[in-house]
BAVEX-656401 format. One record per residue: residue in three letters; x, y, z of N, C-alpha, C in turn. Coordinates in steps of 0.02 Angstrom, whole numbers, plus 50000, padded with zeros to 5 digits. Example, Ala and Ser with C-alpha at 12.3 -4.5 7.8 and 13.67 -1.06 7.14 Angstrom:
# residues 2
ALA506604971650390506154977550390506604983550390 SER506424988850354506844994750357506455000250394 
END
This chain:
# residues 115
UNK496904991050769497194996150725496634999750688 UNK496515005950697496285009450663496485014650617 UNK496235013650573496495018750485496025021850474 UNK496325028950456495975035950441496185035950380 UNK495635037450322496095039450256495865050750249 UNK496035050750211495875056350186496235060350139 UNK495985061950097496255063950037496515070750040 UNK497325074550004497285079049997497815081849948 UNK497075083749882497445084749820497435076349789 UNK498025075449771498185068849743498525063449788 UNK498575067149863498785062149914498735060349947 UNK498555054349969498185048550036498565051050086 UNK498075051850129498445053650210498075046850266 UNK498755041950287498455037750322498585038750389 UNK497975040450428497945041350502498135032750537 UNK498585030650559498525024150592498475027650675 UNK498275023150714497975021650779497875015050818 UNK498455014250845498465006550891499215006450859 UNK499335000550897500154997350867500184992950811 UNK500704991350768500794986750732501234982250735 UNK500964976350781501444970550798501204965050762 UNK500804964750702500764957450659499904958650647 UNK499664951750613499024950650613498524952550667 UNK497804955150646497714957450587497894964650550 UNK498304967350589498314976350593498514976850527 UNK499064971350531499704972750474499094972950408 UNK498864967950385498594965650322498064973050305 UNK497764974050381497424980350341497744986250315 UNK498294988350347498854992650320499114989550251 UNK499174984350234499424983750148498984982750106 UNK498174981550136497554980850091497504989150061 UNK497474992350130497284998850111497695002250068 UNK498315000250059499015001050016498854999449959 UNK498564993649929498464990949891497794992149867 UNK497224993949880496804998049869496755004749851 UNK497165010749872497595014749848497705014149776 UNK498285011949783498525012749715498325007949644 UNK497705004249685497165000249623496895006249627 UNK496675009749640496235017949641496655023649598 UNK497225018849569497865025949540498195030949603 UNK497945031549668498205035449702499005032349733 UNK499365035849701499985035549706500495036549768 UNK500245042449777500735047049834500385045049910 UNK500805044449966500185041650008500745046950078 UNK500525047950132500805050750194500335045450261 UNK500735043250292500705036650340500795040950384 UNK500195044750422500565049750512500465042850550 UNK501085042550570501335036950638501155039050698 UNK500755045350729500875048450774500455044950823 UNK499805040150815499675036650859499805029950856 UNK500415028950831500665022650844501405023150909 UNK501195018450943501515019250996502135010950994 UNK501985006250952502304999850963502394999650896 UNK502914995950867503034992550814503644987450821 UNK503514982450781503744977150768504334975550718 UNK504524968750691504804966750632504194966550580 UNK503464963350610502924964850553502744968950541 UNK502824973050571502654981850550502934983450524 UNK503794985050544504294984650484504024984050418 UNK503944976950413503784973750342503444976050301 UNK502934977950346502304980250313502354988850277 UNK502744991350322502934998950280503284997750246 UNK503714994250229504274989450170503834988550137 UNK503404986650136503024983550090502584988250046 UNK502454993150095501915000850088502595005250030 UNK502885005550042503335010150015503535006949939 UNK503834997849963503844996049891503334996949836 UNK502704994349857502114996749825501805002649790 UNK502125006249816501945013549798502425013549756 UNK503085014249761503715015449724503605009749660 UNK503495004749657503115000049585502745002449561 UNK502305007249587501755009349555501885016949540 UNK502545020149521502815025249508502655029349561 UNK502355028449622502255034349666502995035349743 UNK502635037149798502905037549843502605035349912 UNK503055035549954502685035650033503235040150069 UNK502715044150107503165047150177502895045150241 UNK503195045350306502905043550372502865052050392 UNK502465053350422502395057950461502275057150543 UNK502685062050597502215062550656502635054850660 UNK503255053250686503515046550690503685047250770 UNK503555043750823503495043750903504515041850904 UNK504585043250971505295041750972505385032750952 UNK504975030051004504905022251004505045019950935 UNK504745021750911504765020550833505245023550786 UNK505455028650794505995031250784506825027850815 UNK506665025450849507325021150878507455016450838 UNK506815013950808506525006550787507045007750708 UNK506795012450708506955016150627507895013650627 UNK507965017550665508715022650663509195012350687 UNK508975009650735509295002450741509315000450677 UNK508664999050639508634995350587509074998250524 UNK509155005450528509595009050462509065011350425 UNK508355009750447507635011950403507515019050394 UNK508275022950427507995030850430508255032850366 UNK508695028950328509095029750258508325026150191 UNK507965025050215507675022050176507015025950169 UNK506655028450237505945031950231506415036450235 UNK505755041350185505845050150215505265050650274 UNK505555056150330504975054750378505015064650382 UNK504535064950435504295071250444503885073050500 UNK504185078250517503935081850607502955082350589 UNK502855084450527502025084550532501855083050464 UNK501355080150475500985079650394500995084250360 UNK500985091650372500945097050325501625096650270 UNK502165094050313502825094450289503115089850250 UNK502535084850279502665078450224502275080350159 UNK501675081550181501335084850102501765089350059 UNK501945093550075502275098150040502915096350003 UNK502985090850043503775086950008503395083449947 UNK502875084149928502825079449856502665086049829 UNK502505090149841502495098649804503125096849768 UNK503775098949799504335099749806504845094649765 UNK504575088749768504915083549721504175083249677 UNK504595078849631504395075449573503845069949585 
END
């Protein structure tokens, strides 16, 4: 698993790359979560677009990404979400829970847009 960060404005943009089916991928995805928002950065955009597999630990782990942020008064969006994963979503009922988005631009702009 590889993670891209990059900043824009006040919001983390996380490039993931590889799948997330458990250890070690997962832990670096909630370190970097958790590093984040020890940094105050709040608002974060997760592009899914080179993730091709996910799991129940992956699941978790954006459960976990989103709770985190949301404790820490901020947000998370997914951007760039593959169908695979999108199925993953829509079985689980997880599409009522993330906001997701056709491109990162659109996810950015949705924290314009809200609060």
């Amino acid at each position: 698993m590889q993670i891209k960060e990059k900043m824009e404005n006040d919001v983390a943009v996380l490039t993931l790359k590889g799948d997330l089916l458990g250890e070690p991928d997962t832990s670096k995805v909630k370190d970097k979560i958790h590093s984040l928002v020890g940094d105050d950065v709040k608002k974060v955009v997760i592009d899914l677009g080179g993730v091709n597999y996910l799991n129940s630990s992956g699941l978790g782990t954006l459960i976990a990404a989103l709770t985190t942020t949301r404790n820490a008064g901020g947000d998370l969006r997914l951007a760039r979400v593959g169908d695979k994963v999108k199925n993953l979503f829509v079985i689980t009922q997880l599409v009522k829970v993330f906001d997701t988005y056709e491109t990162v631009e659109r996810a950015l702009s949705s924290f314009k847009t809200k609060p």
